[in-house]
Each structure stands twice: as C-alpha cells, then as structure tokens.
C-alpha positions as CSV (number, residue, x, y, z in Angstrom):
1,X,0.0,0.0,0.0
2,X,0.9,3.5,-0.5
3,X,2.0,5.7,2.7
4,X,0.5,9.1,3.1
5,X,3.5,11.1,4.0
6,X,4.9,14.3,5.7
7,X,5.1,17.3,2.5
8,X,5.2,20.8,2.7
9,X,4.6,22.8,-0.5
10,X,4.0,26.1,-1.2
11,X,0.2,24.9,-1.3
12,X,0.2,24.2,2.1
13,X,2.2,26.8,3.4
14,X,-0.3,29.2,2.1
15,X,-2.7,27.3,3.5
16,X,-1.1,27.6,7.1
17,X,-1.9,31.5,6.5
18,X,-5.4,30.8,7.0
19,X,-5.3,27.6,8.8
20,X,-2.5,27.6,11.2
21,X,-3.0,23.9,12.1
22,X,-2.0,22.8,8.5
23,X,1.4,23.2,8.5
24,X,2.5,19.3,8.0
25,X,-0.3,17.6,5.4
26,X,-0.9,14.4,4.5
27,X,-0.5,13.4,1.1
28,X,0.1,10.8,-1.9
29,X,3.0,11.5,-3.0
30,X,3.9,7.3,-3.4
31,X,5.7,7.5,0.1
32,X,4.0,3.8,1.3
33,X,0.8,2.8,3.0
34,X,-2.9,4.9,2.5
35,X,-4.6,5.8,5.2
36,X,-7.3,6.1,2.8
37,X,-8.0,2.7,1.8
38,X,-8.7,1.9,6.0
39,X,-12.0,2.4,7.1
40,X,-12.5,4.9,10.3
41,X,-13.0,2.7,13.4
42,X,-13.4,3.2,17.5
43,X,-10.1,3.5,19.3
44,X,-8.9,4.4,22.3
45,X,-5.5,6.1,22.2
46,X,-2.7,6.4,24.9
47,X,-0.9,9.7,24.5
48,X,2.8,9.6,26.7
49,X,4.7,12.7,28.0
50,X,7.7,13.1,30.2
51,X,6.0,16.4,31.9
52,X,4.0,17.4,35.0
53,X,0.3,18.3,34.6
54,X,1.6,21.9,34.8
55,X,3.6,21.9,31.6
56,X,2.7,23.4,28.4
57,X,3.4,20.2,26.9
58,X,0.8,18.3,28.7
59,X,-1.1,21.1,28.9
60,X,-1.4,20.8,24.6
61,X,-1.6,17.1,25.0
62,X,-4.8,17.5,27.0
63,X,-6.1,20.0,24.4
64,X,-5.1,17.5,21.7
65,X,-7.5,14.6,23.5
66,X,-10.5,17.4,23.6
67,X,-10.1,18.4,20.0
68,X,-9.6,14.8,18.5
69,X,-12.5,13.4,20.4
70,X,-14.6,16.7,19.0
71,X,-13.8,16.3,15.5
72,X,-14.3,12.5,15.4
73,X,-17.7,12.2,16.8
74,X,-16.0,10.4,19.7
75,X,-14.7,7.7,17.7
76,X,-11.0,8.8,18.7
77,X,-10.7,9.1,22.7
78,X,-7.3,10.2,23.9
79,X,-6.4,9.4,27.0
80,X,-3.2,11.6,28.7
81,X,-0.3,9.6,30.6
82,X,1.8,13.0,32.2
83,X,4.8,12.8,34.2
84,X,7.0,9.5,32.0
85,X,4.1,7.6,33.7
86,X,4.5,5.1,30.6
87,X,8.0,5.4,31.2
88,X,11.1,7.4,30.4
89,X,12.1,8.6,26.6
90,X,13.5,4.7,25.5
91,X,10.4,3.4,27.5
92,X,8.2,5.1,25.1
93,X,10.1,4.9,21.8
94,X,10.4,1.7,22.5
95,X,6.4,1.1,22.9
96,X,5.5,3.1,19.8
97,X,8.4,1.2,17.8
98,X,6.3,-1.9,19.3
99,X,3.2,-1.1,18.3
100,X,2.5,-1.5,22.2
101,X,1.7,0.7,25.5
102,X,1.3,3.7,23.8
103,X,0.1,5.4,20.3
104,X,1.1,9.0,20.8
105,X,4.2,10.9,22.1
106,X,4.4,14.3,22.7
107,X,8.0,16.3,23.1
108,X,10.9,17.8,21.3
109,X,12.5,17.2,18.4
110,X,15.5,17.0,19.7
111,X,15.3,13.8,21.2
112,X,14.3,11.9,17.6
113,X,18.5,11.1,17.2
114,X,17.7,8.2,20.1
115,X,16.4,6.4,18.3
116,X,18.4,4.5,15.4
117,X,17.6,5.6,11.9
118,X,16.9,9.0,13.0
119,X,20.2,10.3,13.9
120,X,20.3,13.3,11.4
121,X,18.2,15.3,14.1
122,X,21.0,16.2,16.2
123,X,21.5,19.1,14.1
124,X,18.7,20.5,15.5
125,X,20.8,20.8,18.9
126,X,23.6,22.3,17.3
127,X,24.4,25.8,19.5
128,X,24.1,28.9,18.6
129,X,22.1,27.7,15.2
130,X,19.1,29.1,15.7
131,X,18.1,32.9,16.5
132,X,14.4,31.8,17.4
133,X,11.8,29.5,17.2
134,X,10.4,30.8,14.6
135,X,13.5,30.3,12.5
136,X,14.1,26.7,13.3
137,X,10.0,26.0,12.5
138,X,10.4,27.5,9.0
139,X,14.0,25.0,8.5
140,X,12.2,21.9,9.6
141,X,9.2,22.6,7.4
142,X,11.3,23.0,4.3
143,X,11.2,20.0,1.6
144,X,14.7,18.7,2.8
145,X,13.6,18.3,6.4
146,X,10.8,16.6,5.0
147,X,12.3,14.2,3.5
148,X,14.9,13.5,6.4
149,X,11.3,13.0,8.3
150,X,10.6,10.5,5.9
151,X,13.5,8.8,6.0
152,X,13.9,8.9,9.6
153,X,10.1,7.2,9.8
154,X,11.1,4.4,7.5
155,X,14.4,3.6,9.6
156,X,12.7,3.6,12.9
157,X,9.2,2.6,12.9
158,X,8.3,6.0,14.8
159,X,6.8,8.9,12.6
160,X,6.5,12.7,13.3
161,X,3.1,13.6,11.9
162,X,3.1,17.3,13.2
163,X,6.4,19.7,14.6
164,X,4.4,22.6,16.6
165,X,5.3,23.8,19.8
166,X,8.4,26.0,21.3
167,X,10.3,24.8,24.3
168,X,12.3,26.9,26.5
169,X,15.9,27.3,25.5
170,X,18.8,26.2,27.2
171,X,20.5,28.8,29.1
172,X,23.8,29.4,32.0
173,X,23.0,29.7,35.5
174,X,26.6,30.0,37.9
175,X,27.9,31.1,40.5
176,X,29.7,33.1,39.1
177,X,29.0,36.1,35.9
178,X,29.8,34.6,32.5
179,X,29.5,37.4,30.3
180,X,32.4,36.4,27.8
181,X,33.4,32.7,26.4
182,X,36.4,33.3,28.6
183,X,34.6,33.1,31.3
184,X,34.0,29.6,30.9
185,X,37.4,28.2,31.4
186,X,37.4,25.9,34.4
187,X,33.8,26.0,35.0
188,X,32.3,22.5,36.6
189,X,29.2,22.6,34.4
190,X,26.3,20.3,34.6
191,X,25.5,19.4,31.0
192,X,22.5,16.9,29.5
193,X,23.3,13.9,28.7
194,X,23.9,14.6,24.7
195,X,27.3,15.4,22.2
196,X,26.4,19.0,21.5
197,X,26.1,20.5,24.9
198,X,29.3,18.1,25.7
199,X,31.2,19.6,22.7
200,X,30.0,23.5,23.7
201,X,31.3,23.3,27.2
202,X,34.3,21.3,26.0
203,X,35.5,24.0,23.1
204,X,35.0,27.0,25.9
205,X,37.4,25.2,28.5
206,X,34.5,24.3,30.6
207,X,34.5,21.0,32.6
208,X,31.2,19.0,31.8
209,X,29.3,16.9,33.7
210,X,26.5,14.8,33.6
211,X,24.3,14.8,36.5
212,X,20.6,13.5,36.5
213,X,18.2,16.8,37.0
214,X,16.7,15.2,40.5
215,X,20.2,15.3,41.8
216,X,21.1,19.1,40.7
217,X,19.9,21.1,43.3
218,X,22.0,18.9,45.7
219,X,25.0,18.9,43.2
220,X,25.1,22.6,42.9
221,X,24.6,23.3,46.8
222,X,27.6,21.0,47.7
223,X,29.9,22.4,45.2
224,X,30.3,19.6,43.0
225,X,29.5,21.7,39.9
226,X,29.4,25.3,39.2
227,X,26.8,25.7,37.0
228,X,24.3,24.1,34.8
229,X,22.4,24.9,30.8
230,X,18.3,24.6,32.1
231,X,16.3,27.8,31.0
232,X,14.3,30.1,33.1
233,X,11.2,27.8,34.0
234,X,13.8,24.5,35.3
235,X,15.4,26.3,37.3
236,X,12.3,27.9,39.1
237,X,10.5,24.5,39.2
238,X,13.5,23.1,40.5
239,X,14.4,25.9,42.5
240,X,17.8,25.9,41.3
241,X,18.1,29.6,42.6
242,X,18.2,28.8,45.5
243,X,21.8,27.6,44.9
244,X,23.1,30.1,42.2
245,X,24.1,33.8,42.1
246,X,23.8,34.3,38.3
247,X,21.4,33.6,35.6
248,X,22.5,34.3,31.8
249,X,19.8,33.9,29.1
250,X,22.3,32.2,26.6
251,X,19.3,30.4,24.7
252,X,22.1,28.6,23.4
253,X,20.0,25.5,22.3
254,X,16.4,25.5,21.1
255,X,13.6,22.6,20.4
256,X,10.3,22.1,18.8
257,X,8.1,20.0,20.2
258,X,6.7,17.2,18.4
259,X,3.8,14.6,17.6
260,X,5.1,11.0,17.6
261,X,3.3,8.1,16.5
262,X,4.2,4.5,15.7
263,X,4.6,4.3,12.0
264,X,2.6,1.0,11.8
265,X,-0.4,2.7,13.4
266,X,-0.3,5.4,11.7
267,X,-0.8,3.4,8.9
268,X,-4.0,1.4,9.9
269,X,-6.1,5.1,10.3
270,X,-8.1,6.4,8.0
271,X,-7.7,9.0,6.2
272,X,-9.7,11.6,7.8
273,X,-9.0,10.8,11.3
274,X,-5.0,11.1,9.7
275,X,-6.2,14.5,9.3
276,X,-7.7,15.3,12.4
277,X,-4.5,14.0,14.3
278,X,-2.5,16.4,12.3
279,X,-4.9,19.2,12.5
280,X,-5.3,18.8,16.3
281,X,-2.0,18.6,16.9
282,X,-0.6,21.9,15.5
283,X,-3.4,23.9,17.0
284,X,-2.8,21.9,20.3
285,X,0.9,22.8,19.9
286,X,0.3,26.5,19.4
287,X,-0.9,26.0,22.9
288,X,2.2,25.1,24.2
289,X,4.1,28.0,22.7
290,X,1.2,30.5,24.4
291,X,1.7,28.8,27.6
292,X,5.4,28.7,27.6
293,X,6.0,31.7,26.8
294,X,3.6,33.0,29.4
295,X,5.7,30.6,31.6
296,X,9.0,32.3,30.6
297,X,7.8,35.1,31.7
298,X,6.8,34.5,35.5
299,X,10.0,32.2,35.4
300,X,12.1,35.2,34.6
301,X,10.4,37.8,37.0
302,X,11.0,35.3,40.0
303,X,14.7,35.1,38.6
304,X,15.3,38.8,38.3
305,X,14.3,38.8,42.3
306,X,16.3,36.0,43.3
307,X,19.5,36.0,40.8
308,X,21.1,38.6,39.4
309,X,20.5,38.4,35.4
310,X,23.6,39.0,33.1
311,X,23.2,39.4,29.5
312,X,26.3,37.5,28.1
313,X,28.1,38.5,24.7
314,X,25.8,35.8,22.5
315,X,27.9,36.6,19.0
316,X,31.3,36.0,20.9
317,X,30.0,32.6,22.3
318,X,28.7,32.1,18.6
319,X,31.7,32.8,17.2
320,X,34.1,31.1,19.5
321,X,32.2,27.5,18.6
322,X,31.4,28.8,14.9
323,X,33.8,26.2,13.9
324,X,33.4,23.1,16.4
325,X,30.5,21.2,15.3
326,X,31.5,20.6,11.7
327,X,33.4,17.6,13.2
328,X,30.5,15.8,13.4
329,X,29.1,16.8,10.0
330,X,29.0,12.9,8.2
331,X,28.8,11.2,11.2
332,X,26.1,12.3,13.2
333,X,24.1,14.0,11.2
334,X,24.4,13.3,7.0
335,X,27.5,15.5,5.1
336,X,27.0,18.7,3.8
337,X,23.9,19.0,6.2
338,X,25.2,21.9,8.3
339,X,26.0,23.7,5.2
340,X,22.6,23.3,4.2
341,X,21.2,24.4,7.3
342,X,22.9,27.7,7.0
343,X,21.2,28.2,3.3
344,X,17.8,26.9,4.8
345,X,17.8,29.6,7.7
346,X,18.3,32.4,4.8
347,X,15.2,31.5,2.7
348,X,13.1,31.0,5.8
349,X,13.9,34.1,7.6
C-alpha cells in the first residue's frame, strides 16, 4: 500500500496562513501505505509525556484529547499519561516502535536522534544555530527536512506527523557572571546527557558533567559543579536559585516539540482521522508555545528577584564554537547538512 507522508509545499504553506494547524499535510505522494484505503474505526489512544500536569506540553496534549474526540464524533478518545508515567524517553520509543503501550508521544525534536535511523536530528541541537523558534520552524518545514522525516520514519518505525510547539531554551546559571566565552574556562558545568552540549562546554574550556536533573539542586549546593544549561522555568521549578548567584539567558539550544506516533499505526487510520490528528496537533501545539512563553515570563520575574541576570556576549560565544560542530558533520548527522542548514535559515527568515 501507499504511505501518506509528511510534505510541505507552497500549497500548504499558504494554507497555514489561514489555517494555522496545516502546516504538515498528509499526502500521496507514493511514500508507502494509504490511510485512505482503512475504514474509520473506534479506538482508544494512549498519548505519553515526560511532563508534569503543569507543563505546556501536557497542557497541549490534554487540548489534543479534547479536539480529537470533538472532530471524530468520539470515535477517537485520547487518553493523557503525564509525568513519564509510561516510562522514560527509551520506555516510550520503545512502545511506539512496538506497536504497544502507547500510540502517541508528545516532546521535542531534539530527542528523535535516540532512536536508530533518526540520527540526522541532532543538528537540530547544534548551538548557537538558531536565533528563534520561529526560525528553526520555517527549516524543519522545508522539503529537505521533509524528507529527512521521511526517511527517519522508515528507519525507525516512529513517525512525526506534526512539529508545533516552542520549548524553552537552554541557558547558564553559575555562580559566578559569564559574560564572555572566557569566562568559561574551568567551570564545573552540569551538561545533558547529549554530544552538543558536551562539545559547547568542552571548546569553551568548561568542565562538563552529567548529573541526572533530581540530583542538581544537591550537586550545585555542595559544590560539586558550578553551574548548569536549564532555562528560566527548570530552574524555578526546581528551584535551582536557590543555589546560584547568576542567571544568563544564553538560549544557546532550542527545540520544537513534536507529535510522535508508531509508523505501523499510523498506517492502519483512515484518512480523515489522519487529518484530524494532524490538525489537532498543530493547534494543540500552538498551545504550548502560548503557555510557555507566558511561563517564561513569570520564570524570569521570579529570577530577576532572586539572581542577578547578566546578559552574556551571544555573538562572541557564537563565534568562538562557529567552527566546532562541523566535526561531526557525516557522522552524526548526514554531510554537507550543516552547510545546508545555513542556506535553509536564509530562505526562511
């Protein structure tokens, strides 16, 4: 059978003017299986995050459930499992590769190189790449990101119908200013478990190190690091300033949330619940963007009480790792791609 895939053509891009959640369509373009040919039958779907109830991203997954239930007449019910209560990142990739536990995962695109098949999204992570959200949107809706989608789908058994949503970016809190990349040089940072923010605090004479987020606040308290790369809303819900003096809004390393299903699945609908998946889950996402940024916000009016904010040289620091992550170009991510990137961000600004 023939799949309905992931495009985005100047059709439906000015279609997204009037219809915002359009962005990723459906359509036959001889990708694989046709959701067409199913017929539309009951189900009841298990949507996964790794959030709290609070989050904006399970705050849009619970507008998701309301909207696909709406526009299906009920034969769609969503139900919402917050808070990794399927499981952790693998748990869930692992179940949607399966076909079993869950149907639906909702969280950034960063975190598609985990699994095999879909390594050339590490990119995304690159620092310093993107100037906003907005930005990295317009690159991963282009035709090429498309079809790394695509291939990424076919690899791994786990497809990304719909990429709508902005996540906090990752910035510095220290104990100590860092205004200037010099200013990294010996610093114990905390770093996520991932090569990019590795390679950053590596090129900048930082020491990383990986520390799980429940044991932080302790880490940072008893000295064992310095400092750590959360944003403004971590670091209040963890209240990580508690035990730091400075917070600098690097936003060194942005995301886009995504819709994950199992490929398989995705497969058995029909066509027009297809649609209504996709369709819920960009206006859903624009959700999350509202309510994080509204987040953001309150996160950084707490901060500016507690911490003292320092607004760091951000073209230095771009310039001073302008160079370090084409080492990787080939081998985590396909060759030529970061090149490619830098043309992509052009047209879509």
């Amino acid at each position: 059978m023939k799949r309905r895939t992931l495009t985005w053509t100047l059709t439906a891009a000015a279609a997204l003017l009037v219809a915002p959640g359009c962005s990723f369509v459906t359509g036959d373009d001889g990708g694989g299986g046709d959701g067409g040919a199913n017929a539309c039958t009951d189900q009841e779907l298990r949507l996964a995050t790794i959030r709290a109830e609070s989050d904006p991203a399970t705050l849009a997954a619970e507008r998701f459930a309301e909207l696909v239930d709406e526009r299906t007449d009920g034969q769609l019910t969503v139900r919402v499992f917050p808070n990794s209560q399927i499981g952790g990142v693998n748990d869930i990739f692992a179940g949607l590769s399966a076909g079993q536990e869950v149907d639906i995962f909702y969280e950034g695109i960063s975190i598609y190189p985990t699994l095999e098949g879909a390594s050339a999204f590490t990119i995304v992570s690159v620092p310093f790449l993107w100037d906003s959200y907005e930005q990295l949107l317009g690159v991963l809706r282009t035709d090429r990101f498309t079809e790394l989608l695509e291939e990424a789908a076919d690899a791994s058994g786990v497809r990304v119908v719909a990429i709508e949503g902005d996540a906090e970016p990752r910035a510095l809190s220290a104990n100590r200013a860092i205004e200037t990349p010099a200013d990294m040089e010996g610093l114990k940072l905390r770093i996520a478990e991932a090569p990019m923010p590795q390679a950053f605090a590596r090129a900048l004479g930082a020491e990383p190190q990986v520390i799980p987020l429940a044991d932080l606040y302790l880490a940072l308290r008893q000295g064992v690091v310095d400092a750590q790369e959360n944003g403004s809303i971590t670091i209040v819900n963890q209240s990580l300033d508690e035990v730091q003096d400075y917070y600098m809004p690097t936003d060194y390393i942005r995301d886009a949330r995504s819709w994950y299903v199992s490929d398989g699945w995705w497969d058995s609908l029909c066509e027009e619940h297809q649609d209504v998946i996709v369709e819920a889950g960009h206006e859903a996402g624009e959700l999350d963007t509202t309510e994080v940024r509204a987040q953001m916000d309150d996160a950084m009016a707490q901060l500016e009480e507690s911490l003292t904010v320092v607004e760091p040289d951000v073209e230095a620091f771009r310039t001073a790792v302008a160079d370090v992550f084409q080492q990787f170009d080939g081998d985590l991510w396909p060759a030529g791609l970061l090149d490619e990137v830098a043309e992509l961000k052009a047209q879509a600004s």
